[in-house]
C-alpha positions as CSV (number, residue, x, y, z in Angstrom):
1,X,0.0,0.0,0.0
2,X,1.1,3.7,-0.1
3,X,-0.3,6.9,1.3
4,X,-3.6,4.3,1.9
5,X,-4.2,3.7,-1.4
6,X,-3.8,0.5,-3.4
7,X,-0.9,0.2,-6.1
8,X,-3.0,-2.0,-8.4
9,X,-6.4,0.6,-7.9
10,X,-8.1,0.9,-11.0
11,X,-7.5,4.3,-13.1
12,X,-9.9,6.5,-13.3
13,X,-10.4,9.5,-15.7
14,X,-12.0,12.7,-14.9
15,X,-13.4,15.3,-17.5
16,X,-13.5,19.4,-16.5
17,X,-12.5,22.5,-18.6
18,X,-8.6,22.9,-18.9
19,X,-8.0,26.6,-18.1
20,X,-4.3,26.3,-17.8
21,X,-2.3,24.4,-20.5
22,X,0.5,21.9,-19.6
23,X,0.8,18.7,-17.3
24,X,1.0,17.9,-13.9
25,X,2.2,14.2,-12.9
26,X,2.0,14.3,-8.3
27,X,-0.1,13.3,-5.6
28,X,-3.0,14.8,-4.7
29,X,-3.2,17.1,-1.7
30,X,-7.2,17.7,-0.3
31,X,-7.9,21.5,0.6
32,X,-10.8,21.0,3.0
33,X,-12.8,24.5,2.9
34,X,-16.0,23.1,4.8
35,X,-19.0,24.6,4.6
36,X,-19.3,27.4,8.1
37,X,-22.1,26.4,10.3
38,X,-23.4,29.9,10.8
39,X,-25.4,30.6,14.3
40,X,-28.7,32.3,14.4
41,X,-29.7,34.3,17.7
42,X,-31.5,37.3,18.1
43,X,-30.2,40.5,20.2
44,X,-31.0,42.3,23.0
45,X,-31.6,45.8,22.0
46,X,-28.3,46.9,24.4
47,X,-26.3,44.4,22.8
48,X,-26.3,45.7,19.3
49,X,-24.0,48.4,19.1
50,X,-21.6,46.0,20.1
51,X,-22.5,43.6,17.8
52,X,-22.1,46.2,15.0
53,X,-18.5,47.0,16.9
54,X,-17.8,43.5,16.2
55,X,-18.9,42.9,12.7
56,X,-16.2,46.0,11.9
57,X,-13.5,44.4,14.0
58,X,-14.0,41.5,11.7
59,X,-14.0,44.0,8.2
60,X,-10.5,45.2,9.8
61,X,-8.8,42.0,10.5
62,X,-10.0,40.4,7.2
63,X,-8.6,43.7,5.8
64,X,-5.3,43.1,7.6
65,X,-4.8,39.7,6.5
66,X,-5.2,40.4,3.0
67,X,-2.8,43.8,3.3
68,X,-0.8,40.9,4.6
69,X,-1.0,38.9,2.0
70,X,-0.6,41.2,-0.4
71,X,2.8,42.2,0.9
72,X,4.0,38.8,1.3
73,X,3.9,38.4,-2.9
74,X,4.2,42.1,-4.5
75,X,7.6,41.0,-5.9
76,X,5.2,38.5,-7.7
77,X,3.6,40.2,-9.9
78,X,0.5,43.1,-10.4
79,X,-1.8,40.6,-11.1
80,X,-2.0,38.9,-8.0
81,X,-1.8,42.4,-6.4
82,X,-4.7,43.7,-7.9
83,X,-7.3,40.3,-7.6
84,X,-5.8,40.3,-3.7
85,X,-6.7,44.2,-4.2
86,X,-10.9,43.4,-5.5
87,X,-11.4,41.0,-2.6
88,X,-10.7,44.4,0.0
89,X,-12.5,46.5,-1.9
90,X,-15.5,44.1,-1.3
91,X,-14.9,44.5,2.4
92,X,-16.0,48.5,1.8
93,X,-18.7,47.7,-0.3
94,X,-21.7,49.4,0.6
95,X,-24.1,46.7,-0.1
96,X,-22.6,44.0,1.7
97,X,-21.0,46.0,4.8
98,X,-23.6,48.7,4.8
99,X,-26.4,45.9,4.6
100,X,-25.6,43.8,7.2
101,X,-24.6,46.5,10.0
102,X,-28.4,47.8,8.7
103,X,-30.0,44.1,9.6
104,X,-28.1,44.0,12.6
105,X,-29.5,47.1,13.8
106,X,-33.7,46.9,12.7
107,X,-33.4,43.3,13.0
108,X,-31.3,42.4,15.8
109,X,-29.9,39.3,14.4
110,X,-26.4,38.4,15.1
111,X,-23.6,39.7,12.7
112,X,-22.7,36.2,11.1
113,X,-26.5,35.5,10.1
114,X,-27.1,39.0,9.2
115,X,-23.9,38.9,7.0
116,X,-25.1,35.7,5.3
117,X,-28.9,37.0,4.4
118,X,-26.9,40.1,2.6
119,X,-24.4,37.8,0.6
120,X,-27.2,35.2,-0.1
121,X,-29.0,38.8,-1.6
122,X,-26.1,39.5,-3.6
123,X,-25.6,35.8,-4.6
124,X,-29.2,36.5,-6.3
125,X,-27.9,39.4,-8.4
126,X,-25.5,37.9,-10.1
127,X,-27.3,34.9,-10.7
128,X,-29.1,36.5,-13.3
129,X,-25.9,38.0,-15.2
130,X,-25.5,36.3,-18.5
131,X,-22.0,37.7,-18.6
132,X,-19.8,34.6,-17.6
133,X,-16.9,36.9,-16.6
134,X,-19.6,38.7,-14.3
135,X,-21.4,35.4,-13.1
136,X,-17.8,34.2,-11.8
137,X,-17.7,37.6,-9.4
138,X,-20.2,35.7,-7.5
139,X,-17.7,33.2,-6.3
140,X,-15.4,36.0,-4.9
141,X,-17.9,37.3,-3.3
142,X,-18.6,34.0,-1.2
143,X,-14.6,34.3,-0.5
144,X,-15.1,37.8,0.7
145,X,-18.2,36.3,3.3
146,X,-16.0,33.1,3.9
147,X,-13.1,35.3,5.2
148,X,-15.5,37.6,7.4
149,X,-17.2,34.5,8.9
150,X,-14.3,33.1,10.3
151,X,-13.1,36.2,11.6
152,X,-16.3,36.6,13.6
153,X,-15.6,33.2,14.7
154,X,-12.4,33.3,15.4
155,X,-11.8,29.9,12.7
156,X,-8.7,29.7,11.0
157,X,-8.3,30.5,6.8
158,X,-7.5,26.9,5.3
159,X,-3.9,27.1,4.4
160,X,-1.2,25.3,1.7
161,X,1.6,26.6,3.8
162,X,2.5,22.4,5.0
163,X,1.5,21.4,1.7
164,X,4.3,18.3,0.7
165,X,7.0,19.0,-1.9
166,X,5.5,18.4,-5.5
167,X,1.3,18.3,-4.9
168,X,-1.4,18.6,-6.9
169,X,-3.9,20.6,-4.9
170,X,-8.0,19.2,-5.4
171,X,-10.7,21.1,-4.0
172,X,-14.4,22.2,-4.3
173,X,-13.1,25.5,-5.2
174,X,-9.6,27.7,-4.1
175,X,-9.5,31.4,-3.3
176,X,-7.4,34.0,-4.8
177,X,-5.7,33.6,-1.5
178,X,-5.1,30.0,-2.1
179,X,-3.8,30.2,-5.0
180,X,-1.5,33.1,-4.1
181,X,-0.1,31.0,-1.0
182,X,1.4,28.5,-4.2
183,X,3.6,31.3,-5.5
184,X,6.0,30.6,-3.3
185,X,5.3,26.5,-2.5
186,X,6.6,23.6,-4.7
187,X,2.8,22.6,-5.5
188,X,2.8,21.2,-9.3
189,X,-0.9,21.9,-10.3
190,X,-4.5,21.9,-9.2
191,X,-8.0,20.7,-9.9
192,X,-11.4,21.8,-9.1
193,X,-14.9,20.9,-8.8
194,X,-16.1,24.3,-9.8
195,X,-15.1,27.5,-11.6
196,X,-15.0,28.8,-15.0
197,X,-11.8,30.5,-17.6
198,X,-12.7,34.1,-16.2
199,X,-12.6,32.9,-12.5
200,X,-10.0,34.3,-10.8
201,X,-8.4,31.0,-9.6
202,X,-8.1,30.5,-13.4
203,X,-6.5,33.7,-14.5
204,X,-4.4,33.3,-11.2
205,X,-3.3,29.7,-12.5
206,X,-2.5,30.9,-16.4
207,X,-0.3,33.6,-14.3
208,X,1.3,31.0,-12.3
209,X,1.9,28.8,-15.7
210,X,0.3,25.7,-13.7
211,X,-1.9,23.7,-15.0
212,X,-5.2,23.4,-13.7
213,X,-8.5,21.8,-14.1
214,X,-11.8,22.9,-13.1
215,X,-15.4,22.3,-13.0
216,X,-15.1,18.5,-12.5
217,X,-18.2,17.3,-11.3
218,X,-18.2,15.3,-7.7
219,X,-14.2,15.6,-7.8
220,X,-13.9,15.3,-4.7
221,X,-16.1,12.2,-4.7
222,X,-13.2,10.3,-6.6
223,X,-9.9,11.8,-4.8
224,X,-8.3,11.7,-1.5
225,X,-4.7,12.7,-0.1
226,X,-2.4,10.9,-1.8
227,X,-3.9,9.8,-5.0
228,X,-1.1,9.8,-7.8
229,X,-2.5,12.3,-10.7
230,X,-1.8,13.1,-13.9
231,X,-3.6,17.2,-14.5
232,X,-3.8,17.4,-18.6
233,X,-4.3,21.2,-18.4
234,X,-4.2,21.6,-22.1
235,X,-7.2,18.9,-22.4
236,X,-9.3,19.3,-19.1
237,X,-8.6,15.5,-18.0
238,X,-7.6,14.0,-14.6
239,X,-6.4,10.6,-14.5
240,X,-6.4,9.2,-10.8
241,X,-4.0,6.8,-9.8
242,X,-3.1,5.7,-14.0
243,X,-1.3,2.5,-15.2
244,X,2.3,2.8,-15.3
245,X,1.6,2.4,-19.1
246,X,-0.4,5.7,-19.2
247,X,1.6,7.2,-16.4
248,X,5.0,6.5,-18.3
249,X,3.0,8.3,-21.5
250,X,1.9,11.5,-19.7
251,X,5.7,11.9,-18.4
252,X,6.8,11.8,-22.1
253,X,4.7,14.3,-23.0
254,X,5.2,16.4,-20.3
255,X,9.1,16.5,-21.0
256,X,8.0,16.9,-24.5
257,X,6.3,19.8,-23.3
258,X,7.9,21.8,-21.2
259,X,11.3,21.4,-23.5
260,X,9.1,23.1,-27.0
261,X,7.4,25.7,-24.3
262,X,11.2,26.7,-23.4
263,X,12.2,26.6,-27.3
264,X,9.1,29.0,-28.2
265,X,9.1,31.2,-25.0
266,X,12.9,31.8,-26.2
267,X,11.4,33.1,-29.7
268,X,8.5,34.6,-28.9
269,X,9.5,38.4,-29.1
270,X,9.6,39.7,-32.4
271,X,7.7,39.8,-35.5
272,X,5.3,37.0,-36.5
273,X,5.8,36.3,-40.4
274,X,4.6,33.5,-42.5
275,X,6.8,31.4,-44.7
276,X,5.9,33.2,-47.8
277,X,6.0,36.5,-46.7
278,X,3.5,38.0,-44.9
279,X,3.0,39.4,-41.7
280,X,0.6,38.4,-39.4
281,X,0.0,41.5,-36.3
282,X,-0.2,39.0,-32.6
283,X,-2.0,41.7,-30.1
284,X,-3.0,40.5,-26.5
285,X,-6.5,40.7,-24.5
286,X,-6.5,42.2,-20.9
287,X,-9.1,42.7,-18.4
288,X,-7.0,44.9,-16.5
289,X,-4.3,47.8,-16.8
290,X,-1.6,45.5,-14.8
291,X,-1.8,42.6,-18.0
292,X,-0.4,44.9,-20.0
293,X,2.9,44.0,-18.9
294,X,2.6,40.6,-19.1
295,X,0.9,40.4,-22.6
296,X,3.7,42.4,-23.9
297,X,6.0,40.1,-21.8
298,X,4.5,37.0,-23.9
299,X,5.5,38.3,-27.1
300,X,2.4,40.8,-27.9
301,X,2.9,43.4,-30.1
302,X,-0.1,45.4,-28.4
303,X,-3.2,45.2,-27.1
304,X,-6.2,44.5,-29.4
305,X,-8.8,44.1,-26.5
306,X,-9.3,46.1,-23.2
307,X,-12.4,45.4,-21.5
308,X,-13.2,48.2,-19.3
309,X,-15.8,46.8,-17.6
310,X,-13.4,45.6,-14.6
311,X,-13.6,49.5,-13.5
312,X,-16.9,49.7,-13.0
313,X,-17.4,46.4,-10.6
314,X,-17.1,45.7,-7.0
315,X,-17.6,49.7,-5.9
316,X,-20.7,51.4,-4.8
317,X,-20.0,53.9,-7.0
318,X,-19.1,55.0,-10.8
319,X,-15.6,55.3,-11.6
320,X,-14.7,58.9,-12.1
321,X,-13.2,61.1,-15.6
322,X,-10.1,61.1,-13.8
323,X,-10.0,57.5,-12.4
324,X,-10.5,56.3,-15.9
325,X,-8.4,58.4,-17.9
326,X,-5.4,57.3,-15.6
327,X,-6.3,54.0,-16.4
328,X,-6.7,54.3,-19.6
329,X,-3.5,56.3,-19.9
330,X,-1.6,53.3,-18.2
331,X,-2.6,51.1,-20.9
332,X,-1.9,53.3,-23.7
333,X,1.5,54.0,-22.3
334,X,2.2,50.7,-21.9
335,X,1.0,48.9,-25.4
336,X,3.6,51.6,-27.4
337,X,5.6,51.3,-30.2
338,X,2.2,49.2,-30.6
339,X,-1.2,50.1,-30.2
340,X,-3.6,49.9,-27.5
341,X,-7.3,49.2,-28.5
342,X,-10.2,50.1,-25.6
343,X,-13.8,49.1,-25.8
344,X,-16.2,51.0,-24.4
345,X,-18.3,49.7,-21.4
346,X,-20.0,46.2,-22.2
347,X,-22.4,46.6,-19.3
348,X,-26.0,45.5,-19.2
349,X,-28.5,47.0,-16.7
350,X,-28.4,44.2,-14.2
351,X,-24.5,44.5,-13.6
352,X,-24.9,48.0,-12.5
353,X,-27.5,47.4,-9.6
354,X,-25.5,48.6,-6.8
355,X,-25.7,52.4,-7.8
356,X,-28.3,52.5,-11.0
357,X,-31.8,51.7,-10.9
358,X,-32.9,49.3,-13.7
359,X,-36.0,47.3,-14.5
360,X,-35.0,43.6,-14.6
361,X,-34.8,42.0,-17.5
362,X,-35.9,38.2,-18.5
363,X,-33.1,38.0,-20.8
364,X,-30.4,40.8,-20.0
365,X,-28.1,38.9,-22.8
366,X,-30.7,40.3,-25.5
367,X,-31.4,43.2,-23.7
368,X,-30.3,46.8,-22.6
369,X,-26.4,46.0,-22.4
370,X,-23.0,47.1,-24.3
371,X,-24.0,50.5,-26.8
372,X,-27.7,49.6,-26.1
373,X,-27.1,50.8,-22.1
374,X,-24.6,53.5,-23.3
375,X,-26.7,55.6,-25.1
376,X,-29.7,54.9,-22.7
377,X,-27.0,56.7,-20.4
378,X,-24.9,58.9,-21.9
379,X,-24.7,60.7,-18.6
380,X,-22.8,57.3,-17.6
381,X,-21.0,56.7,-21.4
382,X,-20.3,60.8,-22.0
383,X,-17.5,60.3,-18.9
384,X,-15.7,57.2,-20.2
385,X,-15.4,59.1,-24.0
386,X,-14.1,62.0,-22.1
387,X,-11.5,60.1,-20.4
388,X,-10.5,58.5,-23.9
389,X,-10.5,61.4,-25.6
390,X,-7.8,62.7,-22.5
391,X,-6.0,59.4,-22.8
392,X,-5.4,59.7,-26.6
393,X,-2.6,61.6,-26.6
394,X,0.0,59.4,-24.7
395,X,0.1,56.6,-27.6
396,X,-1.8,54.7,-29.9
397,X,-5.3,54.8,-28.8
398,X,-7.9,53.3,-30.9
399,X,-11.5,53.1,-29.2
400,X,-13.9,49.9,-30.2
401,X,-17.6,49.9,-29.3
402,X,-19.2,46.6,-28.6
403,X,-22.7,45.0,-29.7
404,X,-23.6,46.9,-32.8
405,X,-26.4,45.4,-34.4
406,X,-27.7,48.7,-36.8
407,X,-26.4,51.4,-38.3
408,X,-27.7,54.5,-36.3
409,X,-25.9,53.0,-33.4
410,X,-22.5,53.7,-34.8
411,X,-23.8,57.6,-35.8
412,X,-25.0,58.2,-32.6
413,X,-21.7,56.7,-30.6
414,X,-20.0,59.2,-33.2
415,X,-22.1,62.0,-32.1
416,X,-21.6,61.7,-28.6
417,X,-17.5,61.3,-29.3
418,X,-17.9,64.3,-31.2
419,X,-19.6,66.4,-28.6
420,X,-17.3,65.7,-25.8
421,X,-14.2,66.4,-28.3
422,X,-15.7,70.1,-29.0
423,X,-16.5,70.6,-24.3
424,X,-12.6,69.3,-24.3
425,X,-10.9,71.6,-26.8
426,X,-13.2,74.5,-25.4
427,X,-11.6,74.0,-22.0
428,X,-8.2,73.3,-23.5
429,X,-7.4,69.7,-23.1
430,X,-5.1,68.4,-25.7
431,X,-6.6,65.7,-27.6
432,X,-5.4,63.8,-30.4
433,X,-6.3,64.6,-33.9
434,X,-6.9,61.0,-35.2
435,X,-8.2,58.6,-32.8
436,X,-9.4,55.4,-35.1
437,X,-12.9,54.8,-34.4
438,X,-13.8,50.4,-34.7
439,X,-16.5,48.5,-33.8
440,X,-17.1,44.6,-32.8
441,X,-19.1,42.6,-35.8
442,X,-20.7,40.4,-32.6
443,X,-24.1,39.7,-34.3
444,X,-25.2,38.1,-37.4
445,X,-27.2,41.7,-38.5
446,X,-24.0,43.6,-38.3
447,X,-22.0,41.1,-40.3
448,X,-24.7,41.1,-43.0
449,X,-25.2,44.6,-43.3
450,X,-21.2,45.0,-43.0
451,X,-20.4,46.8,-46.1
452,X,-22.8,49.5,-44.8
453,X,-21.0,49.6,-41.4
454,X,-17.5,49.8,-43.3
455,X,-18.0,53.0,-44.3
456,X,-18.7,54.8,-41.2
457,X,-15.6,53.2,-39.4
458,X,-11.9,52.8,-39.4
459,X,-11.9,49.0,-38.3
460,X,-14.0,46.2,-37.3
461,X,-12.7,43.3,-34.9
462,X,-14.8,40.3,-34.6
463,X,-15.6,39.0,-31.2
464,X,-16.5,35.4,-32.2
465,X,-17.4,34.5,-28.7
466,X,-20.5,36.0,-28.9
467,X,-20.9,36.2,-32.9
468,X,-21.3,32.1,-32.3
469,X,-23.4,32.6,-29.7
470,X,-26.3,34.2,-31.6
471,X,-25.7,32.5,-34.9
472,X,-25.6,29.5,-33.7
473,X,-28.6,30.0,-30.6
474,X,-26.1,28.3,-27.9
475,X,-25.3,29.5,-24.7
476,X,-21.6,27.9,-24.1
477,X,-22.5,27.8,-20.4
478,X,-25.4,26.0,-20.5
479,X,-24.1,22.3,-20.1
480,X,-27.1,20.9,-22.0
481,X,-26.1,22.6,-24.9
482,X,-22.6,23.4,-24.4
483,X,-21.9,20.8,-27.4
484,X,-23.6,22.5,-29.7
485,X,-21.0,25.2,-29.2
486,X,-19.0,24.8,-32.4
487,X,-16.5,27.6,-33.8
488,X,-16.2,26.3,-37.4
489,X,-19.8,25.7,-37.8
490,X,-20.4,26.6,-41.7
491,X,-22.9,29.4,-40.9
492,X,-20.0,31.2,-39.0
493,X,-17.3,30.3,-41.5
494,X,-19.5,32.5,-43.7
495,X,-20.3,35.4,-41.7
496,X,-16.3,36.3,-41.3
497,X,-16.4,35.6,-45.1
498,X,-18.7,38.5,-45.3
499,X,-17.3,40.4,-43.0
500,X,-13.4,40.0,-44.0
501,X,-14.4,40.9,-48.2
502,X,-16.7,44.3,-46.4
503,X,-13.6,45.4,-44.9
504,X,-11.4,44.7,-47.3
505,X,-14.2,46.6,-49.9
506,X,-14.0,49.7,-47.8
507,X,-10.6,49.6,-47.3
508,X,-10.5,49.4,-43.5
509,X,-8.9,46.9,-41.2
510,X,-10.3,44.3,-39.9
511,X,-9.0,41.5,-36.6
512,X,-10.2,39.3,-34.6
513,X,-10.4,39.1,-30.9
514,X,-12.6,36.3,-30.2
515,X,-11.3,32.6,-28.5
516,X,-11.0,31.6,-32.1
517,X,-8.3,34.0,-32.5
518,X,-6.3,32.4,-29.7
519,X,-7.1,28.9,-30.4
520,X,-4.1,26.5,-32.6
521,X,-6.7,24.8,-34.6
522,X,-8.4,27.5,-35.7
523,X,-5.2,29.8,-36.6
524,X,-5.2,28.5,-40.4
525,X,-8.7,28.6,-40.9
526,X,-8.7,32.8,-39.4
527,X,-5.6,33.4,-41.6
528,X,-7.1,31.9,-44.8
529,X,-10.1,33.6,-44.5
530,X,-8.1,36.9,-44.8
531,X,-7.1,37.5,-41.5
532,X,-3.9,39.2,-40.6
533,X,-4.4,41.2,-37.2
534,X,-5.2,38.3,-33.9
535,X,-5.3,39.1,-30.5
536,X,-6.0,36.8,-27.7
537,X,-4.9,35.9,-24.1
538,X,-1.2,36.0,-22.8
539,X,-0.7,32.5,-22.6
540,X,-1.7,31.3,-26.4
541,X,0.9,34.0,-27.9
542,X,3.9,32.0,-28.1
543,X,2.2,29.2,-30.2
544,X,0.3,30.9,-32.4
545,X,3.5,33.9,-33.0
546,X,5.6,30.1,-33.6
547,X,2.7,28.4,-35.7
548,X,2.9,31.7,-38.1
549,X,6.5,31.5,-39.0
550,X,6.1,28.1,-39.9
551,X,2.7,27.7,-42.4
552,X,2.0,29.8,-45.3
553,X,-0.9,31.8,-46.3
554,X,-1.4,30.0,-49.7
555,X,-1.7,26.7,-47.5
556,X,-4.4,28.6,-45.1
557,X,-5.9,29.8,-48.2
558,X,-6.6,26.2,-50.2
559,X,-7.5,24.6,-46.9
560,X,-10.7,27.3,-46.9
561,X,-11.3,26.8,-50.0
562,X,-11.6,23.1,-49.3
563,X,-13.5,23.5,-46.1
564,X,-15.8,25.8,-47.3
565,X,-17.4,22.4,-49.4
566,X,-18.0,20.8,-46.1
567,X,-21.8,21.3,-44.9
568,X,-21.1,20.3,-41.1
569,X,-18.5,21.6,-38.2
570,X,-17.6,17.9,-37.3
571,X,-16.5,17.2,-40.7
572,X,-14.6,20.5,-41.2
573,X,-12.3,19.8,-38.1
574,X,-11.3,16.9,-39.2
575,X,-10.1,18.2,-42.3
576,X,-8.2,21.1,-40.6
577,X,-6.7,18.6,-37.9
578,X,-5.1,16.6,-40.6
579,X,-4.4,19.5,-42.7
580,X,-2.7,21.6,-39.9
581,X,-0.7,18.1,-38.8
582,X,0.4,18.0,-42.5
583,X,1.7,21.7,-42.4
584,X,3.3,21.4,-39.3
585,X,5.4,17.7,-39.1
586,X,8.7,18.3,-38.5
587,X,8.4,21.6,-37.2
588,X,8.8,23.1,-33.6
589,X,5.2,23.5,-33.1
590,X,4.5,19.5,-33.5
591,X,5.2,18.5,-30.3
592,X,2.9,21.0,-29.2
593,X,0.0,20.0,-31.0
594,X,0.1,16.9,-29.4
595,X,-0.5,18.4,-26.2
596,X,-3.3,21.1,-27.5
597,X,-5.7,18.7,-28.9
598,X,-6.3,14.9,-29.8
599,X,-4.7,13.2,-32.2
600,X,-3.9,9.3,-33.6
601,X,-1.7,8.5,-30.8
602,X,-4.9,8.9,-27.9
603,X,-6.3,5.8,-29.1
604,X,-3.8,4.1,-26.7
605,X,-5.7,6.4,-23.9
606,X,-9.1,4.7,-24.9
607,X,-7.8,1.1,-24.9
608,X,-6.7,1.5,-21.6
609,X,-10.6,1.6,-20.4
């Protein structure tokens, strides 16, 4: 026996989303974060002053211990800082802190059950986000609650500080403290039964270069302490206790691995060119100022996506003009020789509860959200165009409005840009003369009615995240339909058709931003279809900036043109799976693709069930 567990115990594979790429081969340590049993009592009406006086003793020591925290890894890196950062300014949130000292005083209750009826409120609101970014706040927000509770009852934080050299850590779900406490540890990976690619455990992990797997259903069901595991990050499997057959496989492909990560990391700055010629522009996607560093770090050239939203989330209050134009300034500054695009607010009614009254909305992902809300409040949008308008002149700014669906949207975003332009230079704020003015193609009536849209614009950039989602009528986080999910679908191989030859008619530029962009087996489909400006995530920059310099446009161009026959996703990626392994045998990148996605040699895998 070892560590309890049989030698001979049958392997067992687990399925969840990989949200960190790479392998992990170690034995599995359990992070126990029980469920608090949270008392319910009733004051006397002397006693709640000092109840109140305790709940903020609490706020303060939950404060201190992230402060803590925060010092112990600033040499880290900004983006731990800054998630470490959201979690304390949820302990001044109005809503939650405000809302439970409020309960404890007209209802007398204690300050733990009166702190859970406010987060269980919360909970509520961003159950009905759409918005998977926004929907994965909700988790923070129990980690937030979690942290007060304990204080209150004097119960120690789980820790990883006596993890064992070389674990893989398995959980329901991990913290942003948790997964900061690994920074400095010798812990290989981690796997969980929840989460989702915008939680912040996941961005945390891609930071971290671990590899992780999450939303595993009943995980914990199957592993205890000391379970040997093998964490395919790149595929989202977990095999428990595997053969040495499979086990000696995994720890050929994670040499494999690691040695072509080394060999592109090494090559990842500079241009990415194709073999016959032509240049191919790799950008990067942040959520917040701080990425920008580390996108440019990964080889990006700039950044093709900010999404401002981050600003306006976890505060009781609006960001102000100043607030944002610092921000914004940060970015631009940063993103040079490149450029730096910024979309305006994608915000829908519902995520802006805490400080705006809205009418709920049955289905807030076709309703008042992205340009929609903005001109509904251009008292709201009018300060974030200021603030770009200020921000313009320390770089390359080039502003992108999400969401447009009809052409008197774009007139009247222009309107409003125009207006603040003419308040600016009347109080004599230097702006820049050309700002380029883009748009997202996000919905099938704006890439049909493209050539219409080209004209008023300087570029379009096609979020296919969402474009798929209404073409296709799938929401990719329902798990009943999740299959149905499908990138190279025909339907949408045709839409970027459209949209590619309306850009090209007009003479404007036109990129991508969307997974797709980002995603290995896509790359010669985008890139045939006319694409030559990508940006995507920090982490899939060295592959694609390597796949580039070693395929060739004509090659991307005749597999379209083959593809473009096929009636049904399935059978187009098989075609491009073969077709890309044909381009790229022999090259760098092969070894890669091995780990990215399935290939002959995972039939071995199958036979071992």
């Amino acid at each position: 026996m070892t560590d309890g567990h049989l030698i001979e115990q049958t392997p067992t594979r687990l399925v969840g989303l990989g949200v960190s790429p790479g392998y992990a081969i170690g034995r599995a340590h359990f992070v126990d974060r029980k469920k608090i049993k949270v008392p319910h009592r009733h004051l006397e009406q002397s006693d709640i002053e000092s109840e109140v006086q305790r709940f903020q003793d609490a706020i303060s020591r939950s404060e201190q211990q992230l402060k803590s925290l925060k010092n112990r890894f600033q040499s880290q890196g900004q983006e731990h800082d800054l998630i470490l950062e959201a979690h304390t300014m949820m302990l001044r949130d109005d809503m939650l802190i405000k809302g439970t000292e409020q309960l404890i005083r007209e209802q007398a209750l204690n300050a733990e059950w009166a702190l859970q009826k406010v987060v269980r409120g919360i909970k509520k609101i961003f159950d009905n986000i759409d918005d998977e970014y926004f929907k994965e706040r909700r988790a923070d927000i129990g980690f937030v609650a979690d942290r007060l509770l304990r204080n209150l009852l004097g119960k120690d934080e789980p820790t990883l500080a006596n993890i064992k050299p070389d674990s893989i850590v398995v959980a329901h779900d991990l913290s942003p403290a948790d997964t900061a406490q690994m920074l400095n540890s010798s812990v290989l990976g981690f796997v969980t039964e929840v989460g989702g690619r915008t939680s912040h455990t996941a961005i945390m992990a891609r930071s971290l270069e671990l590899p992780a797997v999450i939303a595993i259903d009943e995980l914990t069901e199957y592993v205890g302490t000391g379970d040997l595991l093998v964490v395919d990050g790149s595929n989202g499997r977990v095999h428990i206790n595997p053969s040495q057959k499979e086990l000696k496989r995994y720890q050929d492909r994670q040499a494999t691995y690691e040695a072509e990560k080394a060999k592109l990391n090494a090559v990842k700055q500079g241009f990415a060119q194709t073999k016959d010629g032509h240049r191919i522009l790799i950008n990067g996607n942040i959520e917040l100022p701080a990425e920008t560093n580390i996108v440019i770090e990964h080889g990006a050239e700039g950044v093709g996506l900010y999404r401002t939203e981050f600003l306006y989330m976890n505060r009781s209050s609006l960001p102000s003009e100043d607030e944002q134009y610092e921000s914004y300034r940060d970015v631009v500054e940063k993103a040079l020789p490149g450029h730096a695009t910024i979309r305006t607010l994608d915000l829908g009614g519902d995520k802006l509860a805490d400080f705006i009254r809205v009418e709920s909305e049955d289905n807030p992902v076709m309703g008042l959200r992205a340009v929609r809300f903005c001109l509904m409040h251009p008292d709201i949008f009018r300060v974030q165009a200021r603030a770009l308008l200020r921000a313009s002149i320390h770089g390359e700014l080039r502003v992108m409005v999400p969401l447009i669906s009809r052409l008197d949207e774009v007139r009247a975003i222009k309107s409003v840009f125009r207006q603040c332009r003419r308040e600016l230079e009347g109080e004599g704020v230097p702006i820049a003369n050309d700002i380029p003015f883009g748009i997202m193609i996000e919905v099938p009536s704006a890439a049909l009615i493209a050539q219409h849209l080209a004209r008023e614009v300087d570029f379009f950039s096609i979020g296919t995240n969402d474009l798929v989602q209404y073409t296709l009528a799938v929401d990719r986080g329902n798990p009943h339909v999740a299959r149905l999910y499908a990138p190279m679908h025909p339907a949408m191989l045709s839409l970027i058709s459209i949209i590619v030859g309306a850009a090209r008619g007009a003479c404007i530029d036109v990129s991508m931003c969307g997974e797709m962009a980002g995603d290995p087996l896509c790359l010669p489909i985008v890139i045939g279809l006319g694409l030559k400006n990508l940006s995507m995530n920090a982490t899939s920059i060295p592959l694609i900036k390597a796949m580039v310099r070693h395929i060739s446009v004509s090659e991307c161009e005749n597999l379209v043109n083959e593809i473009l026959e096929l009636n049904t996703a399935e059978s187009i990626e098989t075609a491009v799976r073969w077709r890309l392994r044909e381009m790229l045998t022999g090259t760098p990148c092969e070894p890669m693709l091995d780990a990215l996605f399935d290939d002959p040699s995972m039939i071995g895998e199958l036979e071992d069930y």
